[in-house]
C-alpha positions as CSV (number, residue, x, y, z in Angstrom):
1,X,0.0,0.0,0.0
2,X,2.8,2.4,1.0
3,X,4.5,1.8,-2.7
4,X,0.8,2.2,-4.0
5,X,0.4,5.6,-2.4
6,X,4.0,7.1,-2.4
7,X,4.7,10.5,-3.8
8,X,7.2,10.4,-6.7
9,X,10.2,11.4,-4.2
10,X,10.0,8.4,-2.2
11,X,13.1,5.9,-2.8
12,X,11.2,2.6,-3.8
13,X,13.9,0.4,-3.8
14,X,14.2,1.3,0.6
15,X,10.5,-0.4,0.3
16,X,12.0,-3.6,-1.1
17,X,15.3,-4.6,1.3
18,X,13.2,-6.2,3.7
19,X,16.2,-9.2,4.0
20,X,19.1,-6.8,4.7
21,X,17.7,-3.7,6.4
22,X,20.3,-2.3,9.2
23,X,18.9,0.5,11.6
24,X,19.4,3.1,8.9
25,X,17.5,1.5,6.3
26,X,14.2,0.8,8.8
27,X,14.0,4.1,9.9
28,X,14.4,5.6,5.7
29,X,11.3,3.5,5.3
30,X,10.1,5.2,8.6
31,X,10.7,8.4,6.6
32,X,9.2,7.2,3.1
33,X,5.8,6.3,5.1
34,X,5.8,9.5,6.4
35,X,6.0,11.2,3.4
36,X,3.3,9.1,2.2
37,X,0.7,9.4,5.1
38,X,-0.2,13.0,4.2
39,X,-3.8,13.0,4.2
40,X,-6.7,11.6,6.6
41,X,-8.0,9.5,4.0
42,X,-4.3,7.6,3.2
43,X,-4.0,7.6,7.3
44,X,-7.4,6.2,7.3
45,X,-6.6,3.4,4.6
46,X,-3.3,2.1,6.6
47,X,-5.0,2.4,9.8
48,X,-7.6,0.2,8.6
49,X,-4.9,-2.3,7.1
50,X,-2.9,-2.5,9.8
51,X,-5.7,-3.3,12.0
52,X,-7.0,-6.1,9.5
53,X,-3.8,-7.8,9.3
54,X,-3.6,-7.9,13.7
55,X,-7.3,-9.5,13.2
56,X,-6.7,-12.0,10.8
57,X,-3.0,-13.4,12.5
58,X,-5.3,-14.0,15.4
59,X,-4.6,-11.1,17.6
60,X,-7.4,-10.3,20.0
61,X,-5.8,-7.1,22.1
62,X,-3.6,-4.6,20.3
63,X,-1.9,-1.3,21.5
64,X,-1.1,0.7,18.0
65,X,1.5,3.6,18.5
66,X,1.2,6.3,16.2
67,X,2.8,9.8,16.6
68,X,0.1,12.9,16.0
69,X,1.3,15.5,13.4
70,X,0.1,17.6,10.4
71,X,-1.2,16.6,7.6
72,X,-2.1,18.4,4.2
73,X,-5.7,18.4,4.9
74,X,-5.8,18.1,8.7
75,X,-4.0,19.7,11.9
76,X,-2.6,17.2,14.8
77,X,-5.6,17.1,16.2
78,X,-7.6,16.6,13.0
79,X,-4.8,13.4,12.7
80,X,-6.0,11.9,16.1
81,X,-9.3,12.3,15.8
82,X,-9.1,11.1,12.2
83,X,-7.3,7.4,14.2
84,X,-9.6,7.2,16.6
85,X,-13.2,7.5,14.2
86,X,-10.8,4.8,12.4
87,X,-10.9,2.4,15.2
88,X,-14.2,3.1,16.0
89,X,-15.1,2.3,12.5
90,X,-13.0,-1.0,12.2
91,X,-15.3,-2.2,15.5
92,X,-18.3,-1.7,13.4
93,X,-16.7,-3.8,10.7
94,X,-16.2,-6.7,13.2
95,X,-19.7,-6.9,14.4
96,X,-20.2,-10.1,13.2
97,X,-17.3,-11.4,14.4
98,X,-17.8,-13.7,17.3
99,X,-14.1,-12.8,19.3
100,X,-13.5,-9.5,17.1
101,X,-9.7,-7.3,18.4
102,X,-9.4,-5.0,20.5
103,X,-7.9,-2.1,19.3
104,X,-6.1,0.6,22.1
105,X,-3.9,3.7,21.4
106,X,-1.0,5.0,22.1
107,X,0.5,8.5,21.6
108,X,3.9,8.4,20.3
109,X,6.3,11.1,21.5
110,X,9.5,11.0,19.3
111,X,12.9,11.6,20.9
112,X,14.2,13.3,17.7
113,X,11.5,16.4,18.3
114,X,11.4,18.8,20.7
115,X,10.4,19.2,24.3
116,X,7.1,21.8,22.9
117,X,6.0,19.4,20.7
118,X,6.2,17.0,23.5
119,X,4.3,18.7,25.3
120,X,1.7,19.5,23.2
121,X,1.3,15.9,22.4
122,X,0.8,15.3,25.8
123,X,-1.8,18.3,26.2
124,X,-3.9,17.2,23.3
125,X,-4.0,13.6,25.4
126,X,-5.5,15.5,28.5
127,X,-7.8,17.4,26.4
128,X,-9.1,14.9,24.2
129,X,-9.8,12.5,27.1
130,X,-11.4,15.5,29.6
131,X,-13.7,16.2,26.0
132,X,-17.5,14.6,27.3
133,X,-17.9,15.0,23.8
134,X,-15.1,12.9,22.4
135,X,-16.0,9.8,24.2
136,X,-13.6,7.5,21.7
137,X,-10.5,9.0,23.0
138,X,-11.5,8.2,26.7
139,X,-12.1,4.8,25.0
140,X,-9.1,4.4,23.1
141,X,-5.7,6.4,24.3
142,X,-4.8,4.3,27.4
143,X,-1.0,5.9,27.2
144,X,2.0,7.3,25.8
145,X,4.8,6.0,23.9
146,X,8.6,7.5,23.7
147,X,10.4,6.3,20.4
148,X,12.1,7.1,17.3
149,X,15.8,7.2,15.9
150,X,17.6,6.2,19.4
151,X,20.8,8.0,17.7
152,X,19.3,11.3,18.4
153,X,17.8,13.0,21.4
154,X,18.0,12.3,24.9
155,X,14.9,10.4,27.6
156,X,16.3,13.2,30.5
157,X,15.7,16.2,28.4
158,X,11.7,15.1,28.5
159,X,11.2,13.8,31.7
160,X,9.2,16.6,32.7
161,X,7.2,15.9,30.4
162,X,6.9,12.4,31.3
163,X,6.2,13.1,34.7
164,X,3.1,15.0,33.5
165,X,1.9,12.0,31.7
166,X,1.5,10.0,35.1
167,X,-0.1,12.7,36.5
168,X,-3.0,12.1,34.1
169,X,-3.1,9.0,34.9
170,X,-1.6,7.4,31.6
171,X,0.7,5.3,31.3
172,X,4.2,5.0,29.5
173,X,6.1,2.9,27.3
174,X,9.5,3.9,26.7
175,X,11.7,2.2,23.9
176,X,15.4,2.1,25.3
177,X,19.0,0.9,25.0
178,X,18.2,0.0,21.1
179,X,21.6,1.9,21.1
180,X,24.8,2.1,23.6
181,X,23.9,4.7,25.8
182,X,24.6,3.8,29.0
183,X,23.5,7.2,30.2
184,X,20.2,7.3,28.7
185,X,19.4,4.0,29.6
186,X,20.2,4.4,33.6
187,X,17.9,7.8,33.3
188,X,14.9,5.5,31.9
189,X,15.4,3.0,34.2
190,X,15.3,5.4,37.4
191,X,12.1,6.6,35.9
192,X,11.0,3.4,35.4
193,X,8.2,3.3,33.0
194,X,5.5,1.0,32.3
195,X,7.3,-1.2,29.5
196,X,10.5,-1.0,28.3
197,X,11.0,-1.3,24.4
198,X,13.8,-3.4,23.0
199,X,16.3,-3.3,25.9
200,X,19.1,-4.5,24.1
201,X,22.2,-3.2,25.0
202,X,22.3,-3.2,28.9
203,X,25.2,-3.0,31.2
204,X,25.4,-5.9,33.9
205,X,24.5,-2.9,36.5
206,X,21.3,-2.3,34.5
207,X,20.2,-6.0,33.8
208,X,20.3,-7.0,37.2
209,X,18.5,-3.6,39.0
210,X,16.1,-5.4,36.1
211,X,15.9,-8.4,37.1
212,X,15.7,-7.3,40.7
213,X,12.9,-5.0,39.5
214,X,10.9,-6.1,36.7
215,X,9.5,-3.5,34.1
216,X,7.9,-5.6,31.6
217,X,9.7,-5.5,27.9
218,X,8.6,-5.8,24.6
219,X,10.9,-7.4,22.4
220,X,10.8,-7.7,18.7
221,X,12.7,-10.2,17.5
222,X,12.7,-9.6,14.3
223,X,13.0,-6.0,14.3
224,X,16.0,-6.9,16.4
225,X,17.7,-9.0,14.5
226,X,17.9,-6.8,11.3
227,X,19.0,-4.0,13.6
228,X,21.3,-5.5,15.5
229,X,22.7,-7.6,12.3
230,X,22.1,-10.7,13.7
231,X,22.8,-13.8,11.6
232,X,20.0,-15.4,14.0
233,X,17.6,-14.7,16.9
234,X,19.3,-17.0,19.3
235,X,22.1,-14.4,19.2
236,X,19.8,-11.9,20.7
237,X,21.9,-10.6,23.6
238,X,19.1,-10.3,26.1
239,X,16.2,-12.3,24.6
240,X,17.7,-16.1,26.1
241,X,18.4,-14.4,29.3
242,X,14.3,-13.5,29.7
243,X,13.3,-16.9,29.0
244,X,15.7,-18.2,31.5
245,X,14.4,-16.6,34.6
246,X,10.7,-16.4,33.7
247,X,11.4,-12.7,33.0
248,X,8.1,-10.4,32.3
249,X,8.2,-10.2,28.2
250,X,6.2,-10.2,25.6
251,X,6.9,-10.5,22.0
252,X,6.0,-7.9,19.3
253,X,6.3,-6.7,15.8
254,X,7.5,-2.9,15.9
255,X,6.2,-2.9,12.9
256,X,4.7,-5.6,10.8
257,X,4.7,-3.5,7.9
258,X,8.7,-2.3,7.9
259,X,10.0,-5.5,8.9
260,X,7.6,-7.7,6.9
261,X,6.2,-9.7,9.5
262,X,3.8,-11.1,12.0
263,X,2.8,-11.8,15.6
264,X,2.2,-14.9,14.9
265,X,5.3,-15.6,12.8
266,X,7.1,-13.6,15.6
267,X,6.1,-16.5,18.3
268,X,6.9,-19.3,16.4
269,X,10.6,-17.8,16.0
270,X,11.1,-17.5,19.1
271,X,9.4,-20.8,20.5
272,X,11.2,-22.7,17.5
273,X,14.6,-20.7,18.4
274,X,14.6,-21.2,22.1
275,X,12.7,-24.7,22.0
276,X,10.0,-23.9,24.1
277,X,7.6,-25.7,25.3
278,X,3.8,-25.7,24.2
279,X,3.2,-24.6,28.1
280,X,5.6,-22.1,27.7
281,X,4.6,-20.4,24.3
282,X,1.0,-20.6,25.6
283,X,2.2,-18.6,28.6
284,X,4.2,-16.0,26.0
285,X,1.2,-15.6,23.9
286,X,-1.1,-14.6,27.0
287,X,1.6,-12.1,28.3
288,X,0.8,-9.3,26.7
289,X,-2.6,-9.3,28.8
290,X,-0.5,-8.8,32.3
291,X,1.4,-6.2,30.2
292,X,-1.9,-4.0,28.4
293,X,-2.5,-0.3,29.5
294,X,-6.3,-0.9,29.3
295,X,-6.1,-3.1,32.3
296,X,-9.5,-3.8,32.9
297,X,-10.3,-4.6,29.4
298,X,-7.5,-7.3,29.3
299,X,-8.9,-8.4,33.0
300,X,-12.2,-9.1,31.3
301,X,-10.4,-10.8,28.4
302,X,-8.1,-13.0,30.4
303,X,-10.7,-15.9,31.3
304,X,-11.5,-16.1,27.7
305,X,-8.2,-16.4,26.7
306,X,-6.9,-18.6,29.4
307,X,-10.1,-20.9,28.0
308,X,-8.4,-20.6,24.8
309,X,-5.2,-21.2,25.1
310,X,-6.0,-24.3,27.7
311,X,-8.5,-25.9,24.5
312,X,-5.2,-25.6,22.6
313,X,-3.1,-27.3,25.3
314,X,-5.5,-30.0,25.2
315,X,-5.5,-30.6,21.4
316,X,-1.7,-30.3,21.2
317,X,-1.0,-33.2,23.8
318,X,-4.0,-35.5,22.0
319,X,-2.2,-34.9,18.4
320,X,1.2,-35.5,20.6
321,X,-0.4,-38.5,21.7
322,X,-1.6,-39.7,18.9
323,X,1.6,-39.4,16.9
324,X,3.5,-41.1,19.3
């Protein structure tokens, strides 16, 4: 779709290195589907993609990040309000579906902008949810999100800000240590957000005040691995380490469009790559529920999942059985 929509200055061959991508060459197609996401009706179109493909891999609860900003026919608010009548919508589209996804939002603060946009990010958040009359962003933004090229800006120069985001009452996700920055990453963990993002390169120091204090991390193995250059996941330099010592994870996409993937396809990696067992990917597929920022939605959720996943315990070990 991006290639379908992109404006004639967009580098097309950047859509088509999926295999080989470093850091660079994920975030210049980053940049390409920003230059192509320039009106509400092309914002409207992904949106509605991107949710379809979560519903048809199966996913039932899903926090999308997206950062506000201007677009040709639309100011940044015009641009949230344009995401959330999108999610709204796509609910209406699943009415007939009997276990339809759950779709939540975050607002993304990039670290590469300034402290004013930050802010203002964070004020259209308050406004938004204190609006009686714009009852789908009290029903959709359940918290903020701090990411973007982890080469440039710093967490400390917005942690004002941050601090005003708990004082609404959201919460925070906070991609870190994608990079070496030792400094950065001690600031995030004294704040100690929500969820942690990536969390790849960690001192000793900062993987056991971790490990002694749990902030649950999403990790994208795939994402990761063309990142970090990996000639395979069980390289990941944290990942094993998780598993190990029952460590509070869950496993994500970034983004399923950039690095050509699933959440589905991102499970079986990792259960195929660490040999886990059906228990154990059962137990990493229902994570993300202990994780979610809409906590009572993923509280009501839980016994139908756990129902689930146990029916698919069941039929694993008969087919187990029955093989053997």
């Amino acid at each position: 779709t991006i290639e379908e929509l992109a404006p004639p200055t967009v580098d097309r061959a950047s859509l088509h290195s999926e295999g080989s991508r470093s850091l660079e060459d994920c975030f210049a197609v980053f940049s390409a589907i920003h230059q192509t996401v320039t009106t509400r009706a092309a914002l409207c179109r992904i949106t509605i993609e991107v949710l379809q493909d979560f519903a048809a891999d199966n996913v039932k609860y899903l926090e999308l990040r997206s950062t506000p900003r201007t677009l040709l026919d639309a100011d940044v608010e015009g641009y949230v309000h344009t995401v959330l009548a999108t999610f709204a919508e796509f609910e209406v589209m699943q009415q007939s579906s009997q276990w339809p996804l759950t779709p939540r939002l975050l607002l993304s603060i990039d670290r590469s902008g300034s402290e004013q946009d930050a802010r203002a990010t964070v004020e259209l958040a308050r406004r938004l949810i204190a609006d009686r009359d714009c009852s789908l962003a009290k029903r959709f933004i359940v918290g903020v999100d701090f990411s973007g090229n982890p080469t440039r800006g710093t967490f400390k120069a917005f942690t004002e800000v941050f601090t005003s985001v708990r004082r609404l009452g959201l919460r925070l996700a906070v991609h870190a240590a994608e990079v070496e920055h030792e400094e950065d990453t001690d600031a995030i963990l004294s704040f100690a957000p929500e969820r942690l993002g990536h969390a790849l390169h960690l001192s000793e120091a900062q993987r056991a005040q971790l490990d002694a204090t749990p902030i649950p991390i999403e990790i994208c193995p795939t994402s990761n691995c063309k990142t970090l250059r990996l000639a395979q996941l069980e390289e990941h330099p944290t990942l094993g380490h998780w598993l190990r010592n029952g460590y509070p994870i869950s496993i994500n996409t970034d983004d399923s469009g950039v690095f050509g993937t699933s959440a589905s396809a991102e499970l079986t990696c990792v259960a195929l790559t660490y040999r886990l067992s059906a228990q154990q990917v059962v137990s990493l597929s229902l994570a993300p529920l202990r994780h979610a920022f809409d906590a009572s939605t993923a509280f009501a959720m839980s016994h139908r999942c756990h129902e689930g996943a146990a029916l698919c315990l069941t039929e694993f070990r008969r087919m187990s059985s029955w093989r053997a």
